[in-house]
C-alpha positions as CSV (number, residue, x, y, z in Angstrom):
1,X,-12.3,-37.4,-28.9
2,X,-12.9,-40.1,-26.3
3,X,-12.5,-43.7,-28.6
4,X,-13.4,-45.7,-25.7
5,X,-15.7,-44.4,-23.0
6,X,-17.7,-46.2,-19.9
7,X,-20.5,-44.3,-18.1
8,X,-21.6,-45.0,-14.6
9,X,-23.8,-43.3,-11.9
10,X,-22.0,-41.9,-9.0
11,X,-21.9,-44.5,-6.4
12,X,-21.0,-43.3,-2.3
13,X,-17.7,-45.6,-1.9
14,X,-18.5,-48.4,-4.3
15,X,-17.5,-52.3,-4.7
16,X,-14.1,-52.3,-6.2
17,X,-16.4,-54.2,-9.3
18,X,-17.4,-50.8,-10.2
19,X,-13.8,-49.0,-10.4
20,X,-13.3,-51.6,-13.7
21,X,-15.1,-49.2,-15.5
22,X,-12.2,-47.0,-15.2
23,X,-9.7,-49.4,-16.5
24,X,-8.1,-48.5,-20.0
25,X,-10.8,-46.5,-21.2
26,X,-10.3,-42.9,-22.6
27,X,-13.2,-41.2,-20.7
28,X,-15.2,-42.2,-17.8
29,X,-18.3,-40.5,-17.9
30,X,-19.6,-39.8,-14.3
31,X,-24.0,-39.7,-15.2
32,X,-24.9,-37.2,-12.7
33,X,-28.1,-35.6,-14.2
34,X,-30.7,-38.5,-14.4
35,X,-33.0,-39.2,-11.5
36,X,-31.8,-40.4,-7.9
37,X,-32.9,-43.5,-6.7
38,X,-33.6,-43.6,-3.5
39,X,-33.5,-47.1,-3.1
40,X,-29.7,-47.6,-4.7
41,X,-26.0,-47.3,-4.1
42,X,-25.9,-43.6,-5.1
43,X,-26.0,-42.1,-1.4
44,X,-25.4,-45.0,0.6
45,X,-23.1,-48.4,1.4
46,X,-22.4,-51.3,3.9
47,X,-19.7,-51.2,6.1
48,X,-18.7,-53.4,9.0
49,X,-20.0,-52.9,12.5
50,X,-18.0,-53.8,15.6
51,X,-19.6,-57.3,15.9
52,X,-18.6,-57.9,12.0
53,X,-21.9,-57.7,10.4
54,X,-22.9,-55.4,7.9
55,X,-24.6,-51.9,8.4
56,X,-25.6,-49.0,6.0
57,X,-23.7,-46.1,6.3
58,X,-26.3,-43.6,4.3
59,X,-25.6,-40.0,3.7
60,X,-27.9,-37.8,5.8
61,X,-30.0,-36.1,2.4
62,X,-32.9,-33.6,2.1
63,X,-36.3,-35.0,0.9
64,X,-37.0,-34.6,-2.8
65,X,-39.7,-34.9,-5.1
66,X,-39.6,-38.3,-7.2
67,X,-38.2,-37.1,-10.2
68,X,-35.0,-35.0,-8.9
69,X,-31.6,-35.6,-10.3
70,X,-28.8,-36.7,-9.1
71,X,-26.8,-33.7,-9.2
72,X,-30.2,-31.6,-8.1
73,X,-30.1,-33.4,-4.4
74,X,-28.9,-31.6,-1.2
75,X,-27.9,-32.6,2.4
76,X,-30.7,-32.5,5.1
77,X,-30.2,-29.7,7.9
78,X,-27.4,-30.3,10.7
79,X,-25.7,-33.8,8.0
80,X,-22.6,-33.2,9.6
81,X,-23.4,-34.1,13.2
82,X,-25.9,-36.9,12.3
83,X,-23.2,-38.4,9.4
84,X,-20.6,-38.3,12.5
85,X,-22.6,-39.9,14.4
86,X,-23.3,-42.6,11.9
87,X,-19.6,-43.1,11.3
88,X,-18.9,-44.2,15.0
89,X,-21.2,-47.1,14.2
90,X,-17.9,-48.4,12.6
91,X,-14.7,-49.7,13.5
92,X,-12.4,-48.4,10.9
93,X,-13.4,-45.0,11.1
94,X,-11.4,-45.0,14.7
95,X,-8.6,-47.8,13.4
96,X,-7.4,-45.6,10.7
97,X,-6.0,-47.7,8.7
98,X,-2.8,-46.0,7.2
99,X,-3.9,-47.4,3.4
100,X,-7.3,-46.1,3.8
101,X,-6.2,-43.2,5.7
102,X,-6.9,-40.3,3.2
103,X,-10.4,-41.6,2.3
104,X,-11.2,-42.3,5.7
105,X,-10.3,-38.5,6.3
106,X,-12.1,-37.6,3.3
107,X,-15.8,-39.2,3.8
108,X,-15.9,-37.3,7.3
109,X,-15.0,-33.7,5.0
110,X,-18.3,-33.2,3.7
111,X,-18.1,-30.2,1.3
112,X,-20.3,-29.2,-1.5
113,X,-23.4,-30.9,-2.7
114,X,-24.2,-34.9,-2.0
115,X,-23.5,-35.2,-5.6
116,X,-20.1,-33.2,-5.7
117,X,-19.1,-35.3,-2.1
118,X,-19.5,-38.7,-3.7
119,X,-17.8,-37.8,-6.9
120,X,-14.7,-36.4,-4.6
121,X,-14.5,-39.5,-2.8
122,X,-14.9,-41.7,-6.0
123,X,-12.2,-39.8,-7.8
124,X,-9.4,-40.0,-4.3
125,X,-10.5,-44.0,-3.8
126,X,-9.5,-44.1,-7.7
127,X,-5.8,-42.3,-6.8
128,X,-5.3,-44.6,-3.7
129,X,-6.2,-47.9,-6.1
130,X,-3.7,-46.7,-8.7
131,X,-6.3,-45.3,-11.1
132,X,-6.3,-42.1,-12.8
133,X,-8.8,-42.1,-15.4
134,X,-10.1,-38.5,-17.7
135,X,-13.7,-37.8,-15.7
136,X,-16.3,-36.1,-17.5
137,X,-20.1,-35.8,-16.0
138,X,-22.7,-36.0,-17.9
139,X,-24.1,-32.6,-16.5
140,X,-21.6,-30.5,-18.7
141,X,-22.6,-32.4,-21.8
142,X,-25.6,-30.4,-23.8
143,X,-27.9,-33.4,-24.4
144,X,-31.2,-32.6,-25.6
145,X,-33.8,-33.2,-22.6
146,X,-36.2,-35.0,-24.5
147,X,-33.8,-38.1,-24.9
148,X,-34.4,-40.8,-22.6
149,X,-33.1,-43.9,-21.2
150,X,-30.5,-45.6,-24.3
151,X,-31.1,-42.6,-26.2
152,X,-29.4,-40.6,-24.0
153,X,-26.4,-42.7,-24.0
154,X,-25.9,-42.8,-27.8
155,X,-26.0,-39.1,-27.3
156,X,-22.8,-38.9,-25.0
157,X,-21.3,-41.7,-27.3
158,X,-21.6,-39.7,-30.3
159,X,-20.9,-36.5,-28.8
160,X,-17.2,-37.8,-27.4
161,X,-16.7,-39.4,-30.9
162,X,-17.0,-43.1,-28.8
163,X,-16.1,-46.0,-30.9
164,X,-16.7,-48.3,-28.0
165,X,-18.6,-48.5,-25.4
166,X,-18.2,-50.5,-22.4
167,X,-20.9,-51.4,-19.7
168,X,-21.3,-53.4,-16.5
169,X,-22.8,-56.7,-17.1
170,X,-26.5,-55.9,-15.5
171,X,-26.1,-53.9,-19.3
172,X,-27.1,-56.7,-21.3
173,X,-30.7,-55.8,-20.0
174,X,-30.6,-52.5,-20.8
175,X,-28.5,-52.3,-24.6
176,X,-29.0,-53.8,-27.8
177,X,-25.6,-54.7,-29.3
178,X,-27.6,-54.6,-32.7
179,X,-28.9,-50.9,-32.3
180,X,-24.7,-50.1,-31.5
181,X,-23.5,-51.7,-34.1
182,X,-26.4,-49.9,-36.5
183,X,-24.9,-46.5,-34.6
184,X,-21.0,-47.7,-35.7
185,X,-20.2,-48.1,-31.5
186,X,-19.0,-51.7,-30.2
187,X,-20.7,-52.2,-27.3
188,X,-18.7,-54.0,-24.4
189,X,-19.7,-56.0,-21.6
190,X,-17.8,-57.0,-18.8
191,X,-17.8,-59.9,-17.0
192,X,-19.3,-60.6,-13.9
193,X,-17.2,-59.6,-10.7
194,X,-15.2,-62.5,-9.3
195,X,-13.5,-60.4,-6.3
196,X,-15.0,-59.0,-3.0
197,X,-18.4,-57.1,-2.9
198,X,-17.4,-55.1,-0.1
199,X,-17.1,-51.4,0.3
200,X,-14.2,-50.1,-1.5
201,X,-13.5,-48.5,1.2
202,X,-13.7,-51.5,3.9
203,X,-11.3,-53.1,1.3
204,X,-8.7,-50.9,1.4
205,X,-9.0,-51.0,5.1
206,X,-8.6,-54.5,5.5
207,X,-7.0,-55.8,2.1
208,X,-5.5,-52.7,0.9
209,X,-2.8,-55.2,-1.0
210,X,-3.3,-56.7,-4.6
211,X,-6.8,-54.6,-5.3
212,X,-5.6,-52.7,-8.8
213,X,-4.4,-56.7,-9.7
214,X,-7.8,-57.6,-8.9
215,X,-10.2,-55.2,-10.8
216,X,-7.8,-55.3,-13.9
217,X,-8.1,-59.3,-14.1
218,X,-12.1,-58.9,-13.9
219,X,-12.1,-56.2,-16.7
220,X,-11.8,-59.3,-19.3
């Protein structure tokens, strides 16, 4: 039984904001089968370019119909060559910075679907910060398709025995506290991110120092 459990999309080398979510909780569930936005951080991020302005670095993925899942999406034909040639777009890739060395070598080992691929690197960037949190995705939950949106999630709660539940603050949109309390679940939010938006990954490359400090003093 998971008493204290966060659940996130899988995000393609997050801000370290998103990595709280890991912090002193007993399960962090990864929510890999709801749909994919094409529009969000799932498949995609900034980095820095060579004249220090900020690009997208966007994995190279198969068209879908609108209502595909996460964990349903594949790469388009000949990702490798066209990710690699994206990557070049960006200093660090060729720097290899020693902190950042393993995830740099990671992101350009693209194995599995986009969905397995993201959760790999989310889990390694997690090792390299100092976290090591219990990883469940929501695909290997049974949760009975017609629940939707906040239904869903009291589902997962209940079915890992959550007595808490802790969200990102763009949450407090989403959740009633009232409709958790009436479920017996305190629901959690945390506080707006007061550290640096960047790529994870572009943090570790150039501020690799201080950055588990730094999520755990935003968790509260």
């Amino acid at each position: 039984m998971a008493t204290r459990i966060a659940i996130m999309q899988p995000y393609f080398l997050p801000y370290a904001g998103y990595f709280r979510l890991m912090c002193d909780v007993d399960a962090f569930v990864i929510y890999d089968d709801v749909q994919f936005m094409k529009g969000g951080w799932v498949h995609r991020n900034r980095l820095r370019r060579h004249d220090g302005t900020l690009g997208w670095l966007t994995l190279p993925l198969k068209r879908a119909p609108l209502n595909t899942r996460i964990n349903e999406m594949t790469f388009a034909p000949g990702h490798q060559d066209t990710f690699a040639a994206a990557q070049r777009r960006f200093p660090l890739f060729a720097r290899h910075a020693p902190e950042a060395g393993d995830v740099i070598r990671s992101v350009g080992e693209i194995t599995g679907s986009p969905c397995d691929y993201i959760i790999k690197l989310l889990l390694l960037t997690a090792e390299v910060i100092g976290l090591r949190p219990t990883v469940i995705r929501s695909s290997n939950l049974t949760i009975p398709p017609e629940l939707k949106n906040a239904d869903r999630v009291y589902d997962v709660c209940r079915q890992l025995g959550a007595a808490e539940y802790v969200n990102a603050p763009s949450g407090r949109a989403l959740y009633s506290e009232a409709e958790f309390d009436r479920r017996g679940i305190k629901l959690t939010f945390l506080p707006d991110y007061r550290g640096g938006f960047d790529s994870i990954l572009q943090r570790i490359a150039d501020q690799p120092t201080g950055l588990l400090q730094e999520i755990r003093t935003n968790c509260r």
